[in-house]
Backbone as XML, in Angstrom:
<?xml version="1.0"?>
<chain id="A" units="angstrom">
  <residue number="1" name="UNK">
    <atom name="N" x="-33.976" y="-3.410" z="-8.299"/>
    <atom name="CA" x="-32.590" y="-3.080" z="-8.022"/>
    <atom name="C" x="-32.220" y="-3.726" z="-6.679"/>
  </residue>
  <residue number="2" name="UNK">
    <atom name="N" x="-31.172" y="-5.046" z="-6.590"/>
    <atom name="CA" x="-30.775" y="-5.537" z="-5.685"/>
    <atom name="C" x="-29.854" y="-4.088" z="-4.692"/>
  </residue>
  <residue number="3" name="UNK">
    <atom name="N" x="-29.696" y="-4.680" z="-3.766"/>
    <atom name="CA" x="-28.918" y="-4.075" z="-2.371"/>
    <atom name="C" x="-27.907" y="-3.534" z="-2.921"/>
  </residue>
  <residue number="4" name="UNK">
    <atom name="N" x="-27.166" y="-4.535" z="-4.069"/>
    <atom name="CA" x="-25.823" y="-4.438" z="-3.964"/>
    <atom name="C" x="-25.681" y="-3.372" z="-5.309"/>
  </residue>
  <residue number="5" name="UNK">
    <atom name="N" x="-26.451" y="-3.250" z="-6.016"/>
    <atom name="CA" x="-26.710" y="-2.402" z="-7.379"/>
    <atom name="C" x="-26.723" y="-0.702" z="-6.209"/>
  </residue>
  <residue number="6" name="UNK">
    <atom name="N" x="-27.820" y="-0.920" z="-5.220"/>
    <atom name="CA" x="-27.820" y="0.322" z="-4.700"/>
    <atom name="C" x="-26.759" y="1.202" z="-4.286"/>
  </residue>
  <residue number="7" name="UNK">
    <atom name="N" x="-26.106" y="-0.043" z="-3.904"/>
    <atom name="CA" x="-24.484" y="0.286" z="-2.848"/>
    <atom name="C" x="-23.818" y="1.113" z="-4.073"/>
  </residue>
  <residue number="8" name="UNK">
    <atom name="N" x="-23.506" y="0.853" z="-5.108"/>
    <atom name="CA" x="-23.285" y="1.025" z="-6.365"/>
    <atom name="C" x="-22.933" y="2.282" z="-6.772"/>
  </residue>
  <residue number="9" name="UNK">
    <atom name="N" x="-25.069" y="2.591" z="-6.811"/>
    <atom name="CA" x="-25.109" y="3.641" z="-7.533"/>
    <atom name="C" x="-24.965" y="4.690" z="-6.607"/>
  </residue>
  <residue number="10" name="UNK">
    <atom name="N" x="-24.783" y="4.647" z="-5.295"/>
    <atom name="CA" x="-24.645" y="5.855" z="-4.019"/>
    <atom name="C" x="-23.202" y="5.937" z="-4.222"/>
  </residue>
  <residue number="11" name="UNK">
    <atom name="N" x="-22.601" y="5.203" z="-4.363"/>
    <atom name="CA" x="-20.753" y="5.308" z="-4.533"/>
    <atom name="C" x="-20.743" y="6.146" z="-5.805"/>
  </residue>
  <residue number="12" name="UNK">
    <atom name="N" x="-21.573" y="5.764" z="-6.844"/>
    <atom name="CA" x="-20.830" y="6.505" z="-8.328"/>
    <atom name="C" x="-21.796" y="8.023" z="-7.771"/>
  </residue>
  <residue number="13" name="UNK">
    <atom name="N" x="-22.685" y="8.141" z="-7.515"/>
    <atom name="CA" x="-23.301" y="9.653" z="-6.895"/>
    <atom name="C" x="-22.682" y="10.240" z="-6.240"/>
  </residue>
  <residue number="14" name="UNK">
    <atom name="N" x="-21.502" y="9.815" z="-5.338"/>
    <atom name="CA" x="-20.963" y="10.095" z="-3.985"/>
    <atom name="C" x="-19.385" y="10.713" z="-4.861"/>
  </residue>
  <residue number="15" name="UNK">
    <atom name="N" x="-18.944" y="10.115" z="-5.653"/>
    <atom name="CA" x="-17.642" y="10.421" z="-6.089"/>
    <atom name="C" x="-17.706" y="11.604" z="-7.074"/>
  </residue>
  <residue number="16" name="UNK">
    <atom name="N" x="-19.089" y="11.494" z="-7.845"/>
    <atom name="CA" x="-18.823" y="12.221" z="-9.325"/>
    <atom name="C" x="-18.766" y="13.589" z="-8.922"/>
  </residue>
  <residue number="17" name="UNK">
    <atom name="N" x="-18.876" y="14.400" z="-7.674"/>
    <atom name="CA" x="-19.245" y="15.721" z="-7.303"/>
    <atom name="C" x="-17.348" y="15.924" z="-7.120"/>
  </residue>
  <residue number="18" name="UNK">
    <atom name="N" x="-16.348" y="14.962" z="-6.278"/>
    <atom name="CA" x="-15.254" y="14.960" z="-5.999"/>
    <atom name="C" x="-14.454" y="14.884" z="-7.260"/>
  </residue>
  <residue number="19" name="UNK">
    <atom name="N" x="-14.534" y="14.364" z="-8.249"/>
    <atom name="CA" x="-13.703" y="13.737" z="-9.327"/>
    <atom name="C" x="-14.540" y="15.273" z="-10.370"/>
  </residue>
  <residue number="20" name="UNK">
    <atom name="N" x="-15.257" y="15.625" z="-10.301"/>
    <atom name="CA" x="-15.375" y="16.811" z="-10.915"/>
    <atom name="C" x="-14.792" y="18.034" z="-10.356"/>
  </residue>
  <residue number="21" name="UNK">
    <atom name="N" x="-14.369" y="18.310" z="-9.236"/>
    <atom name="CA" x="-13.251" y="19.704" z="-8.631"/>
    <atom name="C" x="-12.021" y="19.141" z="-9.282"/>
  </residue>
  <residue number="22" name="UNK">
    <atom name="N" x="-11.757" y="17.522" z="-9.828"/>
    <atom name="CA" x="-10.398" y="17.831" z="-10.454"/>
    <atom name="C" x="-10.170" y="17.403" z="-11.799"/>
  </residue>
  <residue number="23" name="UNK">
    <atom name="N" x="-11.254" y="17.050" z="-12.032"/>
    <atom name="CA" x="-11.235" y="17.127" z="-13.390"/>
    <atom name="C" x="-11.315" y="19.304" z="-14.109"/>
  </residue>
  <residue number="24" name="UNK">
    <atom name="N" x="-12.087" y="19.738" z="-13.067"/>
    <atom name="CA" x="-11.724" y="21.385" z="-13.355"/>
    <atom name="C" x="-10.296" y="22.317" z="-12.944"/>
  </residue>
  <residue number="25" name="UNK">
    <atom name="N" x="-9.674" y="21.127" z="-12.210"/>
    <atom name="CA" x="-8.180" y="21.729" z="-11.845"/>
    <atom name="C" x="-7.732" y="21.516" z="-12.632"/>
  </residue>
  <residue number="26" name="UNK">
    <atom name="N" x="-7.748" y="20.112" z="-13.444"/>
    <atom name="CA" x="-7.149" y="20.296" z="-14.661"/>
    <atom name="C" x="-7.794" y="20.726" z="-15.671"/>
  </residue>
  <residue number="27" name="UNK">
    <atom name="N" x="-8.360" y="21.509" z="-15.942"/>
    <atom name="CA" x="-8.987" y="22.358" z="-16.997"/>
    <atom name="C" x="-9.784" y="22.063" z="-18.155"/>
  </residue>
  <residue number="28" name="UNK">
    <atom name="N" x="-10.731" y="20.519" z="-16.960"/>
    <atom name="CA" x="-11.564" y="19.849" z="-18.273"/>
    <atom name="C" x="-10.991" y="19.095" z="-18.610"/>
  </residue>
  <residue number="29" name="UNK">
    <atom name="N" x="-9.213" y="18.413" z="-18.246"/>
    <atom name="CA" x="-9.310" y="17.314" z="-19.090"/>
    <atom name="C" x="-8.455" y="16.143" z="-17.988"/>
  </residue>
  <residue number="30" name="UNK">
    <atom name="N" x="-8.902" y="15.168" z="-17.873"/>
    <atom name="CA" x="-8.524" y="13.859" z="-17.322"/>
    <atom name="C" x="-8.772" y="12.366" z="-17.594"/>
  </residue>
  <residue number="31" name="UNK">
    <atom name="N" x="-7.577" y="12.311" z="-18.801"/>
    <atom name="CA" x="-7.601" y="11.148" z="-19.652"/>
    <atom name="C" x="-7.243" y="9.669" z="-18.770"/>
  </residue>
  <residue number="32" name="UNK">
    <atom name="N" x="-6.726" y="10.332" z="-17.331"/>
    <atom name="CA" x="-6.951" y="8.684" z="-16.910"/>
    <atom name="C" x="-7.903" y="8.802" z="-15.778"/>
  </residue>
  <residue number="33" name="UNK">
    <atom name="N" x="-8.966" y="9.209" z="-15.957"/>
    <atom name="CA" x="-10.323" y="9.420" z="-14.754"/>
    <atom name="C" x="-10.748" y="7.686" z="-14.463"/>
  </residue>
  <residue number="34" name="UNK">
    <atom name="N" x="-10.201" y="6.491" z="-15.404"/>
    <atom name="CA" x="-10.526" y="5.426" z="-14.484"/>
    <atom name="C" x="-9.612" y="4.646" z="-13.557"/>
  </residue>
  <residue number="35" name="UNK">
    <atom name="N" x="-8.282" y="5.164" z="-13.930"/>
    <atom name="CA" x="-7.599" y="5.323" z="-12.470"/>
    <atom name="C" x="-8.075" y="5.883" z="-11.439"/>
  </residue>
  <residue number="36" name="UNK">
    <atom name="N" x="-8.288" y="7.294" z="-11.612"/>
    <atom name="CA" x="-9.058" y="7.817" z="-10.693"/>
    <atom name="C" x="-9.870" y="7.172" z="-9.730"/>
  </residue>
  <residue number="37" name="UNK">
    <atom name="N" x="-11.328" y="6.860" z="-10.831"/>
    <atom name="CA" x="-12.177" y="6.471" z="-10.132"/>
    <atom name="C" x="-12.138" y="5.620" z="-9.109"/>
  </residue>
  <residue number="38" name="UNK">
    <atom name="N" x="-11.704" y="4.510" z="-10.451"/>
    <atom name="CA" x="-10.870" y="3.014" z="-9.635"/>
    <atom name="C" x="-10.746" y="3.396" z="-8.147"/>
  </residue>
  <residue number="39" name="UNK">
    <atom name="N" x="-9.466" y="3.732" z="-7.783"/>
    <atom name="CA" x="-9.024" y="3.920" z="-6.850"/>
    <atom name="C" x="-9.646" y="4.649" z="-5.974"/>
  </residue>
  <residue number="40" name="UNK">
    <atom name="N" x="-10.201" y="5.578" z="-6.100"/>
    <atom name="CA" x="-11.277" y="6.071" z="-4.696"/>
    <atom name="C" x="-12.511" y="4.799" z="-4.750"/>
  </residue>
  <residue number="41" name="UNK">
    <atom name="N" x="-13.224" y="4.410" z="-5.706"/>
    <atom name="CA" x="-14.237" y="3.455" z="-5.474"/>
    <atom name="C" x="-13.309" y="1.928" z="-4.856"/>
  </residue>
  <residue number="42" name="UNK">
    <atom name="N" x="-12.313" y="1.481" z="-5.034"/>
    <atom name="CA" x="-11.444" y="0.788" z="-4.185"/>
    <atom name="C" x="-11.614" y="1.197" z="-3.033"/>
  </residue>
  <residue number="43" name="UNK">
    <atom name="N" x="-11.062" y="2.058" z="-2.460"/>
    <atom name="CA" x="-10.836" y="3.254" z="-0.906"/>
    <atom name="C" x="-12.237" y="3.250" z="-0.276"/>
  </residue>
  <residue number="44" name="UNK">
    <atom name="N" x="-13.215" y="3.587" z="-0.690"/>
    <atom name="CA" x="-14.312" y="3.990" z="-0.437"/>
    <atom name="C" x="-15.561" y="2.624" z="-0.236"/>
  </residue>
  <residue number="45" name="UNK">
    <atom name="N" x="-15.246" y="1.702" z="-0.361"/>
    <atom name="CA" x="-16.346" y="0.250" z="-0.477"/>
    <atom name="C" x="-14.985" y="-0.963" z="-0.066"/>
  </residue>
  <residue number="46" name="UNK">
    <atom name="N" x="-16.377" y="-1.933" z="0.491"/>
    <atom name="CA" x="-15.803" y="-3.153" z="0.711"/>
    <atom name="C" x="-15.969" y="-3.754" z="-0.334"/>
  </residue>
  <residue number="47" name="UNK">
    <atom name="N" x="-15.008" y="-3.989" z="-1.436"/>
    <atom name="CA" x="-15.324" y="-4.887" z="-2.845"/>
    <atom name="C" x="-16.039" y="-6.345" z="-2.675"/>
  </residue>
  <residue number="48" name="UNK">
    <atom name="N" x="-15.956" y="-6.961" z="-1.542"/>
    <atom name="CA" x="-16.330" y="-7.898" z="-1.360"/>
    <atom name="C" x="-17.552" y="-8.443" z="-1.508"/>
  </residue>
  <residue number="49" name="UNK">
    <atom name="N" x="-17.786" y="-7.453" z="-0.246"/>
    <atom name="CA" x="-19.181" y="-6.985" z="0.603"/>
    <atom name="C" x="-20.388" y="-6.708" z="-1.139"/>
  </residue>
  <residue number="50" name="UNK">
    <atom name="N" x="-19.418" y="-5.715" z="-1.589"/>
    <atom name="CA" x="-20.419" y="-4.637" z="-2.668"/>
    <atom name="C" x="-20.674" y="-5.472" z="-3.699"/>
  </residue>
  <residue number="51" name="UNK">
    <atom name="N" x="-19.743" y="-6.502" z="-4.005"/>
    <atom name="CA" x="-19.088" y="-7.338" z="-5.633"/>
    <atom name="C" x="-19.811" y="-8.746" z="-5.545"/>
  </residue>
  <residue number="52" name="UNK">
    <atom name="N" x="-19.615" y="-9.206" z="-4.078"/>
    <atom name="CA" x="-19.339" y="-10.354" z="-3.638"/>
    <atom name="C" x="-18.161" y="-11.017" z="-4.505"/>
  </residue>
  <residue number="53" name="UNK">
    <atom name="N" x="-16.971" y="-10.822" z="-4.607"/>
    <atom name="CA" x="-16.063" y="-11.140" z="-5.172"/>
    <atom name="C" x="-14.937" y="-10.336" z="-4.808"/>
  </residue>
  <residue number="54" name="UNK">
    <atom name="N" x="-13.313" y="-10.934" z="-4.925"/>
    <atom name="CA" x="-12.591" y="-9.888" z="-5.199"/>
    <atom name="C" x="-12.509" y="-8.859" z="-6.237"/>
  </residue>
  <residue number="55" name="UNK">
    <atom name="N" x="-11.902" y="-7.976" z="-6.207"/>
    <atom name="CA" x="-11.737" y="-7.389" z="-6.940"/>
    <atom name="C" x="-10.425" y="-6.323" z="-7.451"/>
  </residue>
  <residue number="56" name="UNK">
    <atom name="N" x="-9.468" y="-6.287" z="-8.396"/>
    <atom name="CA" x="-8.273" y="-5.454" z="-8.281"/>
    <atom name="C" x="-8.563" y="-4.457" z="-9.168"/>
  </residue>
  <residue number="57" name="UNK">
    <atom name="N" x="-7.537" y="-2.841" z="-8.614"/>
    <atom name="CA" x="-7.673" y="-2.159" z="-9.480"/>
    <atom name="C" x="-7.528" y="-2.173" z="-11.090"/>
  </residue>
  <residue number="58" name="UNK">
    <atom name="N" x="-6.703" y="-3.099" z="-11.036"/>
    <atom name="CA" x="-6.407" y="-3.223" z="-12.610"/>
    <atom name="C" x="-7.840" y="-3.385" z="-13.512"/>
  </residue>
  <residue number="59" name="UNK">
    <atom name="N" x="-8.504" y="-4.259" z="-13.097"/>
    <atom name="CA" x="-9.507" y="-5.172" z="-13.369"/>
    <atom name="C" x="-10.627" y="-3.307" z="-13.602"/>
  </residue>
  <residue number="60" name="UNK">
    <atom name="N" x="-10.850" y="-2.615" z="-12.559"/>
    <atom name="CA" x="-12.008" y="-1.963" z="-12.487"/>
    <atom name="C" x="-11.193" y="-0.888" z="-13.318"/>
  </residue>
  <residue number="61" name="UNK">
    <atom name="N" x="-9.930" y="-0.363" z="-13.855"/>
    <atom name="CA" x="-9.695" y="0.805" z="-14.697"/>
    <atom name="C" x="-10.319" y="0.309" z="-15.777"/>
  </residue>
  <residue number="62" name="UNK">
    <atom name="N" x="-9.679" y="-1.053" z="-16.392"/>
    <atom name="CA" x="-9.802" y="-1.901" z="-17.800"/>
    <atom name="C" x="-11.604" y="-1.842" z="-17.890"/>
  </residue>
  <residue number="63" name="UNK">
    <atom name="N" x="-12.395" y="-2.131" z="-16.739"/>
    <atom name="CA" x="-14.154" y="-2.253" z="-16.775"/>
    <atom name="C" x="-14.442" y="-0.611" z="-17.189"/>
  </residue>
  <residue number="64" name="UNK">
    <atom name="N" x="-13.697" y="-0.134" z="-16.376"/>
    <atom name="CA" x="-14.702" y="1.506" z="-16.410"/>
    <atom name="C" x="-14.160" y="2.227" z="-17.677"/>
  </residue>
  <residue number="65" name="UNK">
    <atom name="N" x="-12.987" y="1.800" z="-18.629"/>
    <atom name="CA" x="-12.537" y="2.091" z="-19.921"/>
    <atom name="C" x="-13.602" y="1.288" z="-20.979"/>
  </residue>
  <residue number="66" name="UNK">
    <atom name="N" x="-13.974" y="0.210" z="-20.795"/>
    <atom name="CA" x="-15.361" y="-0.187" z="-21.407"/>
    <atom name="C" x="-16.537" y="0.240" z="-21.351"/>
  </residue>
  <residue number="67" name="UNK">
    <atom name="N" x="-17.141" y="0.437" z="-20.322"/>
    <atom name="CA" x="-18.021" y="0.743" z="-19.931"/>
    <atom name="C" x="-18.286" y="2.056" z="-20.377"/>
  </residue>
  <residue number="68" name="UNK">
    <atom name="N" x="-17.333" y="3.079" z="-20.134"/>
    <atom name="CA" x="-17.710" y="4.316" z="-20.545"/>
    <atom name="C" x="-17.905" y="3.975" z="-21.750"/>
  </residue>
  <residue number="69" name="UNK">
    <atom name="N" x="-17.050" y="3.412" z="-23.284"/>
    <atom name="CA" x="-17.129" y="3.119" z="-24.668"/>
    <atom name="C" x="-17.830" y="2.694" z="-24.789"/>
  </residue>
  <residue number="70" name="UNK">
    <atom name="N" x="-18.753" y="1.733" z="-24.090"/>
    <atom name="CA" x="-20.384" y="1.730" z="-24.159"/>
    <atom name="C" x="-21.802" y="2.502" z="-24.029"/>
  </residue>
  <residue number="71" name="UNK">
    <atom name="N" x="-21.077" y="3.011" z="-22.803"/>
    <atom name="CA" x="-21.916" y="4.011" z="-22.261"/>
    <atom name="C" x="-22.252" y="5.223" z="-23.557"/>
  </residue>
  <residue number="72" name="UNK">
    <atom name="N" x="-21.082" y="5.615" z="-23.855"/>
    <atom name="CA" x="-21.030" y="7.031" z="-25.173"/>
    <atom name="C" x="-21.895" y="6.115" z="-26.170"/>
  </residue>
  <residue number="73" name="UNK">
    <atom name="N" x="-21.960" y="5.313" z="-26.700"/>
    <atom name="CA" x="-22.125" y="4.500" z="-27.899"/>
    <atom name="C" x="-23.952" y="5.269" z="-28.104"/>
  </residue>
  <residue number="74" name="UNK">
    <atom name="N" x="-24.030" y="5.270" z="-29.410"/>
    <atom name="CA" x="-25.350" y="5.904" z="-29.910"/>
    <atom name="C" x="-26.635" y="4.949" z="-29.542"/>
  </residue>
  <residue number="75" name="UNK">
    <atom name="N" x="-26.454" y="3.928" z="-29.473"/>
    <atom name="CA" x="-27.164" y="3.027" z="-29.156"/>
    <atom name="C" x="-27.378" y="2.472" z="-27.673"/>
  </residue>
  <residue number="76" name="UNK">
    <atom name="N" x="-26.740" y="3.214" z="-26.559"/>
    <atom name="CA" x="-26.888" y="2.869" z="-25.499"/>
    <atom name="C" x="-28.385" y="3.441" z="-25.050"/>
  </residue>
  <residue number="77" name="UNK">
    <atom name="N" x="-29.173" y="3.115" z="-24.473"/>
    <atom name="CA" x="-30.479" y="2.973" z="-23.387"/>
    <atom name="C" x="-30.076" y="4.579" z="-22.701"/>
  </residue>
  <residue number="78" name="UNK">
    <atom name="N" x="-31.113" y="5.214" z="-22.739"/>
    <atom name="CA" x="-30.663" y="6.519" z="-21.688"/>
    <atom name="C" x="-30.983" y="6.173" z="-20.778"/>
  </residue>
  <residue number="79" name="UNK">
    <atom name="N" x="-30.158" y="5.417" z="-19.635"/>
    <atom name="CA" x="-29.348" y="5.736" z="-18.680"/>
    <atom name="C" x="-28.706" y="6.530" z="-17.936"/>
  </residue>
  <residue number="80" name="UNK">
    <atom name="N" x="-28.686" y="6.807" z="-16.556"/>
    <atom name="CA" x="-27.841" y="7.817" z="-16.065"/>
    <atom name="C" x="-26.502" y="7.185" z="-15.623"/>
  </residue>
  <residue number="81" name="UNK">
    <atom name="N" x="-25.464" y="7.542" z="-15.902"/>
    <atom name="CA" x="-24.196" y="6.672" z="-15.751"/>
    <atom name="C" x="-24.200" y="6.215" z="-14.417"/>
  </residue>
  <residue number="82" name="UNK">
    <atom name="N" x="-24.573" y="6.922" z="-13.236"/>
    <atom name="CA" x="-24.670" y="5.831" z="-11.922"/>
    <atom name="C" x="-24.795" y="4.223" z="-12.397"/>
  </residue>
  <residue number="83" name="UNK">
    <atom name="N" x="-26.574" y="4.386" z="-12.740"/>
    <atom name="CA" x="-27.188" y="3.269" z="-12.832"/>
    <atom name="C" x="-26.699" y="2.616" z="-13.801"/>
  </residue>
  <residue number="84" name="UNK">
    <atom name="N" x="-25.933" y="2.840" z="-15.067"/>
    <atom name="CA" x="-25.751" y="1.998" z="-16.480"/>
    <atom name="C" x="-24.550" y="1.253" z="-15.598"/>
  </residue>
  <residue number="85" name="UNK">
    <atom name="N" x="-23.254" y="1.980" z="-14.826"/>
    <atom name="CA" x="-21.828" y="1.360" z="-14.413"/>
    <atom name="C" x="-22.160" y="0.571" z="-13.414"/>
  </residue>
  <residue number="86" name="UNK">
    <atom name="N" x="-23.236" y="1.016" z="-12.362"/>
    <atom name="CA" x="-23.472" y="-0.624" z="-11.455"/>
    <atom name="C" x="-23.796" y="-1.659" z="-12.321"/>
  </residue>
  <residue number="87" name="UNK">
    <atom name="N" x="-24.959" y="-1.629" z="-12.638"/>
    <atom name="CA" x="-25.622" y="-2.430" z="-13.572"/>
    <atom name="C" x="-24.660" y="-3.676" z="-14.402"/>
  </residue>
  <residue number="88" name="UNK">
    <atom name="N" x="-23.372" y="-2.816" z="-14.663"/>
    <atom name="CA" x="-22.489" y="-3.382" z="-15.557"/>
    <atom name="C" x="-21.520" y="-4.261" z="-14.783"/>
  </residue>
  <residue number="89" name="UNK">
    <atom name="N" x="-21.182" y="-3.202" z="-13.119"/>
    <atom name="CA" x="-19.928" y="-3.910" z="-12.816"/>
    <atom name="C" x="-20.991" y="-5.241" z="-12.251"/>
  </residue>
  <residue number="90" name="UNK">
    <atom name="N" x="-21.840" y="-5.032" z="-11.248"/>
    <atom name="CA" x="-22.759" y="-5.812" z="-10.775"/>
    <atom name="C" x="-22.971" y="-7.475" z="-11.631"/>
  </residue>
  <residue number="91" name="UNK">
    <atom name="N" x="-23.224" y="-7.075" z="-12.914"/>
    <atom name="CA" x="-23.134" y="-8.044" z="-13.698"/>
    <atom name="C" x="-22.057" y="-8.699" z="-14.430"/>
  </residue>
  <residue number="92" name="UNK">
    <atom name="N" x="-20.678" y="-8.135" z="-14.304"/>
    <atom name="CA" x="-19.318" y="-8.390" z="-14.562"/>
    <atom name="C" x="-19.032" y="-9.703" z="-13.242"/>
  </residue>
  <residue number="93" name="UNK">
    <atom name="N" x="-19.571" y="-9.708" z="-12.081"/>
    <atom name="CA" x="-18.725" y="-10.242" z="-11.144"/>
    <atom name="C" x="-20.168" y="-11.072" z="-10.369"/>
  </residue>
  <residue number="94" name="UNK">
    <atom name="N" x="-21.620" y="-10.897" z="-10.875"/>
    <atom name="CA" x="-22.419" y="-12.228" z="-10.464"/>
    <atom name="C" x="-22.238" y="-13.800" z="-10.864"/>
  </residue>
  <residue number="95" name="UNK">
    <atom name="N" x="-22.498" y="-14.286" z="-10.049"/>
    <atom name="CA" x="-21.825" y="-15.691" z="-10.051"/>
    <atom name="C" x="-22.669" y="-16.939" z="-11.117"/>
  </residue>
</chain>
């Protein structure tokens, strides 16, 4: 696991405790949680630094709406979603 995979998976560890107090305000349900995410993992990291690339929100709602539809898929690798969504964006934006 490169540096930048690590950076990654401490950001998706770091958010999922926050994005779960409101996913329970709303009562279990938050159909646009990759806005969400998006946007605090925007706020929260240097995309640059983390990506080596730019990166726009648009781009990371549209990834993390895949990714999860992968992620659920019966055939995905058990994985813990930290590690499966670096893994993914990490490899979305290597050169």
């Amino acid at each position: 696991m490169n540096i930048r995979h690590r950076q990654l998976v401490e950001l998706c560890k770091k958010v999922s405790p926050t994005h779960h107090s409101v996913w329970l305000r709303q009562d279990g349900a938050d159909p646009d949680w990759p806005l969400w995410y998006s946007q605090w993992l925007m706020a929260h990291t240097d995309s640059v630094h983390v990506l080596g690339s730019d990166i726009i929100v648009s781009h990371l709602i549209c990834f993390s709406a895949e990714a999860d539809r992968e992620y659920v898929a019966p055939d995905n690798p058990q994985q813990k979603w930290p590690e499966y969504y670096a893994e993914k964006l990490i490899g979305l934006y290597d050169d």
